[in-house]
C-alpha positions as CSV (number, residue, x, y, z in Angstrom):
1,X,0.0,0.0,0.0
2,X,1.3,3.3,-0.9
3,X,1.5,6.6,1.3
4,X,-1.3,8.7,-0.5
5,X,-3.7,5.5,-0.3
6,X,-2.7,4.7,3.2
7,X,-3.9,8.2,4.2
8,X,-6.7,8.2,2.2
9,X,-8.2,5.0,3.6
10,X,-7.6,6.5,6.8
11,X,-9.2,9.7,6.4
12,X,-12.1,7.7,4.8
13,X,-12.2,6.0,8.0
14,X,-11.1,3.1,6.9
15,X,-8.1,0.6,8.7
16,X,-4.8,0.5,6.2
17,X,-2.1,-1.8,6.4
18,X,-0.5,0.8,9.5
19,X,-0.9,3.9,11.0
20,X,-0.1,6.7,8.9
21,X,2.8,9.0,10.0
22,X,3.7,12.7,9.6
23,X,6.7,14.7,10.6
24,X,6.5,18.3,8.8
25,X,3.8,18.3,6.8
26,X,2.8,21.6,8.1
27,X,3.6,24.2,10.7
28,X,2.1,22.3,13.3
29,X,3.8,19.0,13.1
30,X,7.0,19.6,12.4
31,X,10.6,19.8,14.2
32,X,12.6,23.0,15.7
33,X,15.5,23.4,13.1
34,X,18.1,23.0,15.8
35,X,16.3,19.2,16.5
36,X,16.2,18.7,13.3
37,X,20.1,19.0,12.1
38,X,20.7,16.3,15.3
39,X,18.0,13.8,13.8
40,X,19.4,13.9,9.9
41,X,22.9,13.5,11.4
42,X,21.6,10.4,13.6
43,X,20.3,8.8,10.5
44,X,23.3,9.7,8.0
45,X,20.7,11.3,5.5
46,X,22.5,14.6,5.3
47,X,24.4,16.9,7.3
48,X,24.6,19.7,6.0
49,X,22.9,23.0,6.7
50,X,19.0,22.5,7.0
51,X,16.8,25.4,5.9
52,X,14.2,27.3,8.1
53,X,10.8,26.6,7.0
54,X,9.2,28.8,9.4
55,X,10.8,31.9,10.7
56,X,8.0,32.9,13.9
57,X,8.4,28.5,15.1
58,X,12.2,28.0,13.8
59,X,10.9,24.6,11.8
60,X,13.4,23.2,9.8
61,X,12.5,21.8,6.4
62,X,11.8,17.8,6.7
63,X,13.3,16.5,3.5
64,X,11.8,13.5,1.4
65,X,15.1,11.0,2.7
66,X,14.6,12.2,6.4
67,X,10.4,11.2,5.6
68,X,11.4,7.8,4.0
69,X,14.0,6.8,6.9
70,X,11.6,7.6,9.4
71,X,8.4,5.7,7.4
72,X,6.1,9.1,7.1
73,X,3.6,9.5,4.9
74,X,2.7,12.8,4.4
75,X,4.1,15.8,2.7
76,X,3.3,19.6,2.7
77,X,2.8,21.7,-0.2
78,X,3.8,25.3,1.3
79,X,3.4,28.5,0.2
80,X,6.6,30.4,-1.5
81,X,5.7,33.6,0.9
82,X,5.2,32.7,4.5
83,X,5.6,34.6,8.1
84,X,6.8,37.6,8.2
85,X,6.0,38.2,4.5
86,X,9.5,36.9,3.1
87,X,9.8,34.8,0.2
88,X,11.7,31.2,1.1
89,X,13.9,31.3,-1.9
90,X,17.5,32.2,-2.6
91,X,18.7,30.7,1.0
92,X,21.6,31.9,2.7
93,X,24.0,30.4,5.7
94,X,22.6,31.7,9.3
95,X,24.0,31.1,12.4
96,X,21.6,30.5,15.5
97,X,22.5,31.1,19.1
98,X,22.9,27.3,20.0
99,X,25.4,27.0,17.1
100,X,23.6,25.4,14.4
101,X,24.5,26.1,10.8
102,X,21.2,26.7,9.0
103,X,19.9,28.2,5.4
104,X,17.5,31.4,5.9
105,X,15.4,32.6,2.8
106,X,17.6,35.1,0.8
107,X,15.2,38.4,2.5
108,X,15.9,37.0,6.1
109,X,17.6,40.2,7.5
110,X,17.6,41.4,11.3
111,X,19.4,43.7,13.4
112,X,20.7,43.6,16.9
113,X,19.6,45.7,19.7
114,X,20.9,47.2,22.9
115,X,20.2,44.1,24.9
116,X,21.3,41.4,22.5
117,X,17.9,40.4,21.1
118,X,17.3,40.2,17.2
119,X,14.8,41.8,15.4
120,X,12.7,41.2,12.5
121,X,10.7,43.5,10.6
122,X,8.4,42.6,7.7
123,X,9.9,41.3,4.7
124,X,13.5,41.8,6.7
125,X,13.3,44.9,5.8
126,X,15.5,46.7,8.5
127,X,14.0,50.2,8.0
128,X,10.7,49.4,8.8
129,X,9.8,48.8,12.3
130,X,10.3,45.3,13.7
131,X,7.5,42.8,14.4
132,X,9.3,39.9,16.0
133,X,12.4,39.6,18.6
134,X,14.5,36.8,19.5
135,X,15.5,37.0,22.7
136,X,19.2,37.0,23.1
137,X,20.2,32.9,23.0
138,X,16.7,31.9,22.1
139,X,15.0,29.8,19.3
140,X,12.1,31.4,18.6
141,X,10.9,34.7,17.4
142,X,8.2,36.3,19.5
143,X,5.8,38.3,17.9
144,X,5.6,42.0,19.1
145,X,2.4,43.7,19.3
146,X,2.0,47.2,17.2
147,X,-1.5,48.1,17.9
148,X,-1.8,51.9,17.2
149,X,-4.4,54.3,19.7
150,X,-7.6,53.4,19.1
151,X,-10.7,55.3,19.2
152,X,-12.9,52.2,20.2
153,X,-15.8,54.0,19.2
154,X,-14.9,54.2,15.6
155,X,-13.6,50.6,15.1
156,X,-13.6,49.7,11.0
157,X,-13.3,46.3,10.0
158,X,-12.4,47.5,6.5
159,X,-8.8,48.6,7.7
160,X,-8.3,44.7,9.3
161,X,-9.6,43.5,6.5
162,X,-7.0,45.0,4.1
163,X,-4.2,42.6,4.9
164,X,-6.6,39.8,3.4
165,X,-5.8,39.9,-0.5
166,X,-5.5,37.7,-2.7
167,X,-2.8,34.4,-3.8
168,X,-0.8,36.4,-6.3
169,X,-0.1,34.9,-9.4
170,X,3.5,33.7,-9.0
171,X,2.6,32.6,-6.0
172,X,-0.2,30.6,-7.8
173,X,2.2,29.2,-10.0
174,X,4.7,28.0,-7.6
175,X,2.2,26.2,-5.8
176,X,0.7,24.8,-9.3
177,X,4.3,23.6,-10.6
178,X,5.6,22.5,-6.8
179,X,2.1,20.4,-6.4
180,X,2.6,18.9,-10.0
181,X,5.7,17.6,-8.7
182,X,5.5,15.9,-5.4
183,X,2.1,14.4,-6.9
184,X,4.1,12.8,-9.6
185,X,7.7,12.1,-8.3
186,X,6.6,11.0,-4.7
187,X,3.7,8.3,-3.0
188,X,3.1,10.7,-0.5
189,X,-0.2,12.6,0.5
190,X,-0.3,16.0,0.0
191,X,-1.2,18.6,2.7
192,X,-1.7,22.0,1.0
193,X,-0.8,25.0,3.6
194,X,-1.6,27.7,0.9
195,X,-1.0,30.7,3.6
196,X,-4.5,31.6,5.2
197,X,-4.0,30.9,9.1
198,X,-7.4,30.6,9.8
199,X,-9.6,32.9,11.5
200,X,-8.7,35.1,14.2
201,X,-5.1,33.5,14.9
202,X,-2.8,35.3,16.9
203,X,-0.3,35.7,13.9
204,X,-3.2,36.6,11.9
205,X,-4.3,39.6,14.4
206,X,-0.2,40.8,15.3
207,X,0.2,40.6,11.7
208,X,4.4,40.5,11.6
209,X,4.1,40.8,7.8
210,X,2.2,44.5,7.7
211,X,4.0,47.6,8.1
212,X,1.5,49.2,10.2
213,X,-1.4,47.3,11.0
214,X,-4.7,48.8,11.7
215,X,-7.3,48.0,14.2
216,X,-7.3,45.7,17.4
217,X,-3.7,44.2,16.9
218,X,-2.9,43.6,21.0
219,X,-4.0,39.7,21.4
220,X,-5.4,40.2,24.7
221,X,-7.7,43.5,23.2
222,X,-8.9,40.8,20.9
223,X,-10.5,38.6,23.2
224,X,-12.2,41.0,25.5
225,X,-13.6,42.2,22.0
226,X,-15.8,38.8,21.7
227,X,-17.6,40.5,24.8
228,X,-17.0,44.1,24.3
229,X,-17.3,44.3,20.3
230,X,-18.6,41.1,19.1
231,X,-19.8,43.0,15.6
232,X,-16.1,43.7,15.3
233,X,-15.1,39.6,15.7
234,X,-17.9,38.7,13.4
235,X,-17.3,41.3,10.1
236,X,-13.9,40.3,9.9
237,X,-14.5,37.1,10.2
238,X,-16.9,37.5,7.6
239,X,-14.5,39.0,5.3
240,X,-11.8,36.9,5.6
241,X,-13.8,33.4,5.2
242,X,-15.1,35.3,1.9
243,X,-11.5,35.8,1.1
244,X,-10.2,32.2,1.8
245,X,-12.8,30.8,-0.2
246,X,-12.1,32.8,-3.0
247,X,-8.1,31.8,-2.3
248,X,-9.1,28.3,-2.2
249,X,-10.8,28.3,-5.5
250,X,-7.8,29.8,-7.0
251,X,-5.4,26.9,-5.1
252,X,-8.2,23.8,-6.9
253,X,-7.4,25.6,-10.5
254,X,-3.4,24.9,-9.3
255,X,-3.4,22.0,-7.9
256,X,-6.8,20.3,-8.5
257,X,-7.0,16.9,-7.1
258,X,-3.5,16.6,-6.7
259,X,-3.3,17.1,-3.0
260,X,-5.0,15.0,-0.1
261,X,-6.2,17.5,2.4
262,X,-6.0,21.7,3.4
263,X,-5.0,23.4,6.0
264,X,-8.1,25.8,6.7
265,X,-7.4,27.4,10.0
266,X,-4.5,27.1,13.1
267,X,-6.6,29.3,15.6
268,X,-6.1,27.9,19.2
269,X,-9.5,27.9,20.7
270,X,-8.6,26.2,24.1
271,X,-5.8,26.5,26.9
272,X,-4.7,24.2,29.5
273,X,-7.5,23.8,31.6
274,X,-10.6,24.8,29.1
275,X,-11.8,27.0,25.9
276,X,-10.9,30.7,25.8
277,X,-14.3,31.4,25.9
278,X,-18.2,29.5,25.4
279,X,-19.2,27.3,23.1
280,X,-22.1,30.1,22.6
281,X,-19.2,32.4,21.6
282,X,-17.9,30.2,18.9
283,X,-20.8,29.0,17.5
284,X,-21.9,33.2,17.2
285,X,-18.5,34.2,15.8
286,X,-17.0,31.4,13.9
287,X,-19.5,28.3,13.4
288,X,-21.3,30.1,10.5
289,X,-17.8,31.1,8.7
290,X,-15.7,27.9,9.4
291,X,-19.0,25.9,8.1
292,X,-18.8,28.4,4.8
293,X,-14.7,27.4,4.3
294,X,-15.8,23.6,4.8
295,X,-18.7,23.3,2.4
296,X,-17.2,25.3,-0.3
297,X,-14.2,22.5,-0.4
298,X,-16.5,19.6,0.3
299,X,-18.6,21.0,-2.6
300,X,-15.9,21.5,-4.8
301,X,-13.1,19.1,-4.1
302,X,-12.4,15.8,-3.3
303,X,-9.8,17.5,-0.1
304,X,-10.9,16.8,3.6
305,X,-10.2,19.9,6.2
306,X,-7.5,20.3,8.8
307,X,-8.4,22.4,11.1
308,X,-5.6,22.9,14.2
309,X,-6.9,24.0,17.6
310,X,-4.5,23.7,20.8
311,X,-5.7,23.2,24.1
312,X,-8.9,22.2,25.8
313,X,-11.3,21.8,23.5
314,X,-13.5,19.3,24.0
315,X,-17.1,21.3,24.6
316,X,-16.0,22.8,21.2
317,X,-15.3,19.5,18.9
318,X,-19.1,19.4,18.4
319,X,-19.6,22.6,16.8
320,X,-16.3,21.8,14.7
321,X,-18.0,18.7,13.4
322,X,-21.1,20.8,12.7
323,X,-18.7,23.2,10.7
324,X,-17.2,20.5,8.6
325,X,-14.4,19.8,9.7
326,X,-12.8,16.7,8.5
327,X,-9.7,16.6,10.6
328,X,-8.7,17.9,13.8
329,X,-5.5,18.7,15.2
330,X,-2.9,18.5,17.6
331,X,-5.1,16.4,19.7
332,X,-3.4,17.8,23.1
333,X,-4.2,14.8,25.5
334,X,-2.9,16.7,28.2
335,X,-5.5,19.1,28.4
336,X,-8.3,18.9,30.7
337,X,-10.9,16.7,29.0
338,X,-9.1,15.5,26.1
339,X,-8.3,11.9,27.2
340,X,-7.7,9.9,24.0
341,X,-9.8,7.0,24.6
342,X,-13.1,9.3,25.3
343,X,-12.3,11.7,22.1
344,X,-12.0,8.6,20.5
345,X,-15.2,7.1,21.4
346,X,-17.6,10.2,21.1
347,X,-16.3,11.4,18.1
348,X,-14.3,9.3,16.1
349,X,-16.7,7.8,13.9
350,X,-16.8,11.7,12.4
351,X,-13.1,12.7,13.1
352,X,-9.8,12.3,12.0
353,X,-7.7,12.7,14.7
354,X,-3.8,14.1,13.1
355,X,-1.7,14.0,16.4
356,X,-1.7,13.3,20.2
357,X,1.3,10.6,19.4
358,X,3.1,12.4,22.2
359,X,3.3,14.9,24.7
360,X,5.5,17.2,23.4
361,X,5.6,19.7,26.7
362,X,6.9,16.4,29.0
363,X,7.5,12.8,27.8
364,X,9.2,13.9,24.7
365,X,11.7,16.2,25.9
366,X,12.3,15.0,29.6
367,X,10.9,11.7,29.3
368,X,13.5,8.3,28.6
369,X,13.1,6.7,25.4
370,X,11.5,3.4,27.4
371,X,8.7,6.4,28.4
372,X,8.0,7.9,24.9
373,X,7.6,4.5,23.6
374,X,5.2,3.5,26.1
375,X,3.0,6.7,25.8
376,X,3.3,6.1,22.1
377,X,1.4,2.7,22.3
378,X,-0.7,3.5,24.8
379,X,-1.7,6.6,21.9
380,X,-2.1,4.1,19.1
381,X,-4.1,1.8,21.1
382,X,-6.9,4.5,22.1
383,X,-6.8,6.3,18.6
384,X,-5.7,4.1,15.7
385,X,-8.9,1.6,16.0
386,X,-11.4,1.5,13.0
387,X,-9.1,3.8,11.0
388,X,-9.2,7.7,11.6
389,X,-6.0,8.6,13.0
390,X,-2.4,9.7,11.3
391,X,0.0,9.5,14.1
392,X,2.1,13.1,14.8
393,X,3.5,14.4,18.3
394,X,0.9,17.1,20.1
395,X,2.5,20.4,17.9
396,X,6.2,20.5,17.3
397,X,8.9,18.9,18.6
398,X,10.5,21.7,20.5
399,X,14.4,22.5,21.2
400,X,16.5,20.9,23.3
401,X,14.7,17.4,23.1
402,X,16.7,14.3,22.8
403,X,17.0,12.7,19.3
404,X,17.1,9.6,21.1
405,X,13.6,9.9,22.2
406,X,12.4,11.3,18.8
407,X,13.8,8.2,17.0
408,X,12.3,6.0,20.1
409,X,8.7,8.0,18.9
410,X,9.1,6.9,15.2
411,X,10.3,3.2,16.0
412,X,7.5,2.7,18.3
413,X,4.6,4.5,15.7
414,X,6.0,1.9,13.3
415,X,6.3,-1.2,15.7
416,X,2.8,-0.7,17.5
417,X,0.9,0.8,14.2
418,X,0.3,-2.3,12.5
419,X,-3.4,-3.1,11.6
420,X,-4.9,-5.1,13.1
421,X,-3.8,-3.2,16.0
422,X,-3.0,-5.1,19.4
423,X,-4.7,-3.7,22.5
424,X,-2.0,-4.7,25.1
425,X,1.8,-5.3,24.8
């Protein structure tokens, strides 16, 4: 059985001959670059420099010989412009505070302050203000929040709304002629992350790729404005869901049937202990647009949905469903109640679960290897049965954790993943 019709079956709900596995498919389940040079060394695929396929997470790019070693199954079409609105083309040796030789894209460009941090401005352009900081000996870039003064009595949805245009033509035509190829020269399934981040996501309201964004830009502002200003929530949403549908019809005349599945939206609806706000809430502001993004691709495509959401989310998963969403994603078991064996039984008969493999805040990074592997099976066994689940870590594996245990993860997704599967040791 091939990749693409191993994933298929399972998103059909159907039992392949394994579980289907995904390393850096998308922004959300991939590897911090840093990580990622250690693993391709461990396996002898390639050591030398990775690129940086996302500037705000510092992913590194997951290569087809790294996905074959490893026994994934899924690869990501990605947009040629992404965070910080630089283009990932003509790369260029970096150095990051750990030491790690990596490729940035050719516009990556940041400046030093006082303290030691780096910042980052839109497009790397270093006369323009900066809209992200890494900390002096971090990984990651923060994003810094530019909201201008607001007169919250003359709030305009239009001036949000301009940062939502549309998939450019080159852009268009590098996902078109990149799609063609992993279609043809690869077995893989293709996830298409065409560059909408879904409604209301932080990145989406900082905005690090405008000069000077407009409106509510401060993330906590945002949320008191689903109480304070819910008209505010609900007309951009409305624009931007008209926008993404009218992106997406654009991405089927590039790629057509040539892709698997679509990232639709990364908005993180839950925290530790619960959902950032109602279910009432959701289903007021975001039901009704999420539902529109859905049925336009279920109507016109033969794709199924991704739709990432962090956190506690359980209260919520109904209402996704209702929208039409196909998948769901990261599947944080740790999270108040998101035990894997109940998400499973109450909903998997309507959703794909992409994730929840392993916690990625403790096992995977302080855990032993003998710990990842048995939280690994102990995953597979609540999630994998009848189909409906593509084994990933919850998010991205983060820096600092061992290679040991992410090689212990990938052995033990391949060793316990066999259909039927086995539920005990």
């Amino acid at each position: 059985m091939t990749s693409r019709e191993r994933v298929l079956r399972t998103l059909n709900h159907q039992e392949p001959d394994r579980v289907p596995v995904d390393l850096g498919s998308c922004g959300v389940t991939g590897i911090m670059v840093s990580v990622y040079a250690e693993l391709r060394h461990a396996l002898g695929v390639n050591d030398s420099r990775p690129r940086v396929s996302d500037l705000i997470q510092m992913l590194g790019e997951v290569e087809t010989p790294v996905l074959e070693r490893l026994g994934c199954d899924v690869i990501g079409l990605m947009p040629l412009t992404r965070t910080f609105g630089i283009t990932y083309a003509d790369w260029k040796p970096w150095r990051m505070f750990d030491g790690t030789e990596v490729l940035m894209p050719g516009q990556f460009n940041c400046r030093t302050d006082e303290s030691g941090d780096l910042l980052l401005s839109p497009r790397g352009d270093v006369t323009k203000p900066p809209s992200g900081r890494m900390p002096k000996n971090g990984y990651y870039f923060d994003l810094i929040p530019r909201q201008q003064p607001l007169d919250w009595n003359k709030l305009d949805p239009d001036e949000f709304a301009e940062q939502f245009t549309r998939l450019p033509d080159g852009e268009l035509a590098y996902l078109q002629e990149t799609g063609d190829q992993l279609y043809r020269n690869t077995d893989f399934a293709v996830l298409a992350n065409y560059g909408e981040r879904g409604l209301g996501n932080l990145p989406l309201v900082l905005a690090p790729e405008v000069d000077e964004p407009k409106g509510i830009r401060n993330f906590d502002d945002w949320l008191v404005a689903h109480i304070t200003y819910p008209w505010y929530i609900k007309e951009i949403n409305a624009r931007h869901a008209a926008r993404i549908v009218e992106n997406l019809e654009l991405l089927r005349q590039a790629v057509g049937d040539r892709i698997t599945a679509v990232y639709v939206s990364g908005t993180d609806f839950g925290t530790q202990r619960g959902e950032f706000f109602s279910p009432d809430i959701y289903r007021e502001l975001y039901l009704p647009y999420h539902k529109q993004i859905n049925d336009w691709v279920h109507a016109n495509t033969k794709w199924k949905t991704f739709l990432h959401c962090c956190g506690s989310v359980y209260r919520l998963i109904p209402h996704f469903i209702e929208a039409g969403v196909d998948i769901l994603n990261p599947v944080q078991c740790s999270a108040a109640n998101m035990e894997p064996a109940r998400l499973k039984r109450e909903f998997g008969d309507r959703l794909v679960f992409w994730g929840g493999g392993v916690d990625t805040q403790k096992t995977l990074p302080f855990g032993s290897p003998e710990d990842v592997r048995a939280e690994v099976a102990e995953r597979i066994r609540a999630l994998a049965p009848g189909g409906g689940y593509v084994f990933n870590a919850v998010h991205n594996i983060q820096a600092k954790t061992p290679v040991e245990n992410v090689l212990a993860m990938f052995a033990a997704a391949q060793a316990v993943g066999r259909y039927p599967i086995h539920l005990s040791s």
